[in-house]
N, C-alpha and C positions, 0 to 999 in steps of 0.2 A: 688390551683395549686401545684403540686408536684414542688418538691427543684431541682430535677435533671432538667426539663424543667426550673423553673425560673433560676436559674444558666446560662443553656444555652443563655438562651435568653440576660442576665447580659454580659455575657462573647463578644456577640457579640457588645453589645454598648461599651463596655473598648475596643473592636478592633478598632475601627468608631471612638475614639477621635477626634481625627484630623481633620475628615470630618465634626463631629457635631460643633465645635470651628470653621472652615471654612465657613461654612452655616450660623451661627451666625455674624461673622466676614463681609460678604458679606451682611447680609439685612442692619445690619448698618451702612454699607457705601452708603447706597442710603438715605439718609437726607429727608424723609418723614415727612415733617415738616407743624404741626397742632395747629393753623393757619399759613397759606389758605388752606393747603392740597397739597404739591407739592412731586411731581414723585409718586404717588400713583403706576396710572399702570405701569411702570415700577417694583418699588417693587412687586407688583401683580404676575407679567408675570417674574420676578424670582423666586416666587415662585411655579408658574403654569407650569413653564418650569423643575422646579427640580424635581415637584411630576412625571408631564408625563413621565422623565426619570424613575422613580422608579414603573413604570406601575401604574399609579392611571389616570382615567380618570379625565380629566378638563375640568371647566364652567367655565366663566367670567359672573359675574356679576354687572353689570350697574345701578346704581341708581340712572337711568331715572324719572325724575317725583317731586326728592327730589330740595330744595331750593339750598342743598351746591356743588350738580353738577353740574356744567358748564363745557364748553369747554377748559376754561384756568386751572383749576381743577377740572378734570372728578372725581366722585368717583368710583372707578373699585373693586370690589371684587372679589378674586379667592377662589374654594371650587373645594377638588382634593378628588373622592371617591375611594377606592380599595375593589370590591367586592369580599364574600368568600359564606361562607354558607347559612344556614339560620336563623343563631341569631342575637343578636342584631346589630342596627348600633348606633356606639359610632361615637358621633363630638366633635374633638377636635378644639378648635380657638381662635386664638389669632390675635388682630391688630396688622396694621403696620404701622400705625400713632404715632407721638412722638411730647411730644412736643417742642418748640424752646430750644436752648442750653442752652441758656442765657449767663452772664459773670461767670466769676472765676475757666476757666477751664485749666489746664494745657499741656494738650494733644489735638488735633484735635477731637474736639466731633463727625466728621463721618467719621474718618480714621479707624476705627476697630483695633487703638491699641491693642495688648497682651504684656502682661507682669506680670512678678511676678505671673501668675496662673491665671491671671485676663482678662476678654474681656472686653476695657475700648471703652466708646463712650456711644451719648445721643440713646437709645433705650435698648441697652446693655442690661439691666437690665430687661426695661418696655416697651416692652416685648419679642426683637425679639431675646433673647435666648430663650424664652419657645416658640418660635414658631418651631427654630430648633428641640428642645426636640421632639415634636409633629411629626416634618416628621423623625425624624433619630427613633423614639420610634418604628413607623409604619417598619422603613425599618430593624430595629434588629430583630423582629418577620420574616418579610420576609428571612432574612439571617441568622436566628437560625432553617429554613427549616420548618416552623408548618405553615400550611392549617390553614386561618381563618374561624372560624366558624360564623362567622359575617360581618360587613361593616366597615371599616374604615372611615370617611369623616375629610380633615382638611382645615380648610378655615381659608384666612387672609383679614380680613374684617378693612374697612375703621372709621375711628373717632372716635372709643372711648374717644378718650381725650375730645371732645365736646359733647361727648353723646350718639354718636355711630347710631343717624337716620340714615343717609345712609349706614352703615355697619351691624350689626347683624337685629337689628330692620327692616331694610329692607329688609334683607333674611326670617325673621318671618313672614313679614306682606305677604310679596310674596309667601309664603309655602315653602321653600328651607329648612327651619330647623319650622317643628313643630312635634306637640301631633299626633301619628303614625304613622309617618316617623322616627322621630327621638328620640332613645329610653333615652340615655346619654350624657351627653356635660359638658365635662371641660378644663374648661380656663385655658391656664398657665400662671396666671397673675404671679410676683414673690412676692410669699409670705414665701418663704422660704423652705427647704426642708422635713422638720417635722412638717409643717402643711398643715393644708387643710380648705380652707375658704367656710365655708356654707350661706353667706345671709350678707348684709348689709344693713344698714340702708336707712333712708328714707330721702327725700331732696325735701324741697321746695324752690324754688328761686321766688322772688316775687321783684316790685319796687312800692314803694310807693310815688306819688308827690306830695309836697306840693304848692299851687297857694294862692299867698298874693295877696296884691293891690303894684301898683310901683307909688314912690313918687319921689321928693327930696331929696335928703340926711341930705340936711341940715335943712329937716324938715320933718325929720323920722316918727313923730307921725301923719303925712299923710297919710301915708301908712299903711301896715300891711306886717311885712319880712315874706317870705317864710322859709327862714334860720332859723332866729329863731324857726319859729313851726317847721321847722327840728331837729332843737334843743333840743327844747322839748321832741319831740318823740323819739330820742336819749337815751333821761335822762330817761324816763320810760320805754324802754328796757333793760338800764342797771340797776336799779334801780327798777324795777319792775319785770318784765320777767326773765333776766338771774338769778336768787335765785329760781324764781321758776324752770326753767330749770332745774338746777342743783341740783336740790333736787329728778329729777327723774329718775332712772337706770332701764334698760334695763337686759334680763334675757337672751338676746342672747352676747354668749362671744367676741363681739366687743372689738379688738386692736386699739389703746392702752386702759388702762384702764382708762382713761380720756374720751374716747370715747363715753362709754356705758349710758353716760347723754349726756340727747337732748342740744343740743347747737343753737345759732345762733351768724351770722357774721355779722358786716357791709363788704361787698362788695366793694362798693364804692361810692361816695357820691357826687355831681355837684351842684350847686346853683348858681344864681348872676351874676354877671360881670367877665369874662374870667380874671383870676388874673393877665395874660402877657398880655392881651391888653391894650388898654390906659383908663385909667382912665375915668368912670361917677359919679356924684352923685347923684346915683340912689337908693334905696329900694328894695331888691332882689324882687322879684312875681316871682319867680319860684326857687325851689329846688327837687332834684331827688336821691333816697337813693337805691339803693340793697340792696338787705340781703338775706341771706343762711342760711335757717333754717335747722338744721340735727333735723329729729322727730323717734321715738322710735315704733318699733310694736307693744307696748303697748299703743300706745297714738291714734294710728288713725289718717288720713288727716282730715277727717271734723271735729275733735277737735281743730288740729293745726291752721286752717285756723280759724277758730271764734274766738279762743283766740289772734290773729294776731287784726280781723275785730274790735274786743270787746276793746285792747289797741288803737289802731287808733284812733276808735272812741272816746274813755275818752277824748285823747289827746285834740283833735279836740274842744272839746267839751269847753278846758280851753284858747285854741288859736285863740282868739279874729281876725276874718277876715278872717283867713287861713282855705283853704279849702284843703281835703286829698282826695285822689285818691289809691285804690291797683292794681295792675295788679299783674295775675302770668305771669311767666316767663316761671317755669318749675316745674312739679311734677312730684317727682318716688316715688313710695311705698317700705317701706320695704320687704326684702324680707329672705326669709331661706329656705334650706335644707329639706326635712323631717327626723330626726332622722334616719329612720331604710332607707331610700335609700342604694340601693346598690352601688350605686358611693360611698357611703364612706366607704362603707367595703371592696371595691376592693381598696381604696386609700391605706385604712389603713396596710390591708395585704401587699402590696405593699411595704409601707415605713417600715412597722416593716423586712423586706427581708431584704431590701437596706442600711437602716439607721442603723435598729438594735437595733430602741428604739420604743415606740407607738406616734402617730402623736398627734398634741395640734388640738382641733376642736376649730375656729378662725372667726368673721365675722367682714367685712369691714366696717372702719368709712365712707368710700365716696361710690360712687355707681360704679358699673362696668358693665359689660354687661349681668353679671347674671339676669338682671331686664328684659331686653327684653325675653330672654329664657325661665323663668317663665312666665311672665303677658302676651306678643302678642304667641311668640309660643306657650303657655302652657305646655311645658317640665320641670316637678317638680325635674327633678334628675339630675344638672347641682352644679356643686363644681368649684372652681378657687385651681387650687395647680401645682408651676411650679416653676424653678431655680430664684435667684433672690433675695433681701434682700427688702422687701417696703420700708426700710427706704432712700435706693439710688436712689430708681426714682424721677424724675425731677431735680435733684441734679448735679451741677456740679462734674467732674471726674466721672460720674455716670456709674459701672462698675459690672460685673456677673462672680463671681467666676467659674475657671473650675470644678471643682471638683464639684459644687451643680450641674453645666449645666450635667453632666454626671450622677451622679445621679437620677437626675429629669425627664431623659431621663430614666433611668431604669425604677422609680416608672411608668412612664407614659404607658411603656408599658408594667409592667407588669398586671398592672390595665387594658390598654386595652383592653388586650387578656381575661383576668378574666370575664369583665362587656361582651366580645363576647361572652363567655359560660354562660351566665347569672347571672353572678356574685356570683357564687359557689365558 
């Protein structure tokens, strides 16, 4: 892209301050708050109401059919396109789910506090200043005067924080964003403004239960505790597994660098008699564990899951009476970027304009929406890069610099316009 057009087009988002900090300032005062998912469409329908003014036609999208839509929390998605030529159509999208405040915060978490440079509130950050980016990115090209040679689409889609079924995934599965319809797609999750995130790892969530016999208490060896062979199988994840884990790295550059070894969590863990209730003496026969396992694209899911099935069973094996059980919960595959994608080299061009350095290529310890994009739509040229520091989401004071928000609003569109001319 010639300097005199990227200039221009720069010059009119430093005009737009104000509006793009107001747009951000406004989604976060609707407290889209996930779990349960409250004031979606609302949120929605300010966003669907801003593009219509900026001439982008809009859809609402309903996610009819899904378990987490109800009447008392509908899932509503909105997707605003603005057609031009005949090049490509880039979709940009970002949720508008957040999730709760929690304690330790100083400021009203959905008053859209500013200060010191800062838009302070819980989304702030993650993500609904990269959503602004995304519509003011769109409307700086319209008001730098340049005829799009492409389609704009920007949708603000339902759940990410849970996983994102009724929100992208459900635009995938419905066709609203797939493989020849939709050529590009990037997310402004905030990952900063000199990177650009290609692919993140892969996450199995699984529960494993254990089933004893229930005795007496005070005559334990009646029994067989569930707990304990929870116990057990405890001691041989940490004691077994986590060394091997940790012994194996990934060759995709997952932040932090902690990250780039497969890990797993305990989650959380139930057994036995309700601690605050009254008193039995009883023999647990049942205990129930989570775990989050993060696995590596070099390791595979049907690796992961046997070497899960293969400790279980040892376990099992030395825990006399107790019987195990796995359920999954949930499987995403890893996922990446292909190197030479033109999303990254329109990013790149882009940030080195704005920034004035070269961007760090970056992929997520946790999963994002990138997952859906890839595996149901089949859209392989999808990147996350938008205002925002990852280290302040979900954080109390959780807050998005102006100065990245303006930025990231430049990169955004000057990438845009680039990936509409075909990423020349």
């Amino acid at each position: 892209m010639a300097g005199a057009l990227a200039d221009r087009i720069c010059a009119e988002v430093d005009r737009a301050a104000d509006e793009i900090v107001q747009l951000a300032v406004d989604l976060v005062r609707i407290p889209t708050v996930n779990p349960p998912g409250e004031e979606y469409e609302a949120c929605a329908r300010l966003v669907g109401d801003d593009l219509r003014r900026r001439g982008f036609s809009v859809e609402y999208i309903v996610a009819d059919g899904r378990p987490e839509h109800s009447a008392a929390y509908p899932r509503v998605n909105v997707v605003g396109s603005r057609r031009g030529g005949s090049g490509a159509v880039v979709h940009l999208n970002g949720h508008i789910d957040v999730v709760p405040p929690g304690d330790g915060w100083t400021v009203d978490p959905f008053a859209g506090v500013v200060r010191d440079g800062r838009i302070y509130g819980r989304g702030a950050c993650d993500m609904k200043a990269g959503i602004a980016a995304a519509v003011m990115a769109a409307e700086a090209i319209a008001r730098a005067g340049i005829a799009l040679p492409g389609t704009i689409e920007i949708s603000g889609t339902v759940d990410e924080e849970s996983g994102g079924f009724a929100g992208v995934a459900h635009l995938a599965e419905t066709g609203r964003i797939k493989k020849g319809r939709t050529d590009f797609v990037i997310i402004p999750e905030p990952l900063n403004v000199d990177r650009i995130c290609v692919g993140h790892r892969g996450v199995y969530w699984f529960q494993v239960t254990a089933r004893g016999r229930i005795a007496h208490g005070s005559m334990p060896f009646l029994g067989a505790s569930a707990v304990d062979g929870m116990g057990r199988l405890l001691q041989s994840v940490r004691e077994d597994l986590m060394p091997r884990l940790a012994a194996r790295t990934t060759a995709v550059p997952v932040v932090p660098v902690g990250a780039r070894h497969a890990t797993i969590n305990v989650n959380g863990i139930d057994g036995g008699q309700p601690i605050a209730g009254i008193q039995t003496p009883c023999v647990a026969d049942l205990c129930r564990a989570v775990f989050d396992r993060r696995f590596l694209l070099e390791e595979g899911f049907e690796a992961v899951k046997r070497e899960i099935e293969d400790l279980v069973a040892r376990v099992a094996s030395d825990a006399a009476g107790v019987r195990f059980e796995i359920r999954d919960l949930m499987v995403v595959h890893p996922t990446r970027t292909p190197d030479d994608s033109p999303v990254i080299g329109a990013l790149d061009r882009a940030i080195r304009h704005v920034v004035g350095r070269p961007p760090e290529l970056i992929a997520s310890p946790g999963t994002y929406d990138h997952k859906h994009v890839a595996r149901i739509a089949g859209v392989p040229h999808c990147v996350a890069y938008g205002p925002g520091e990852l280290e302040l989401a979900h954080q109390p004071d959780e807050y998005c610099r102006i100065d990245d928000l303006v930025n990231a609003t430049k990169v955004l569109a000057l990438a845009t316009l680039d990936l509409m001319n075909g990423g020349r």
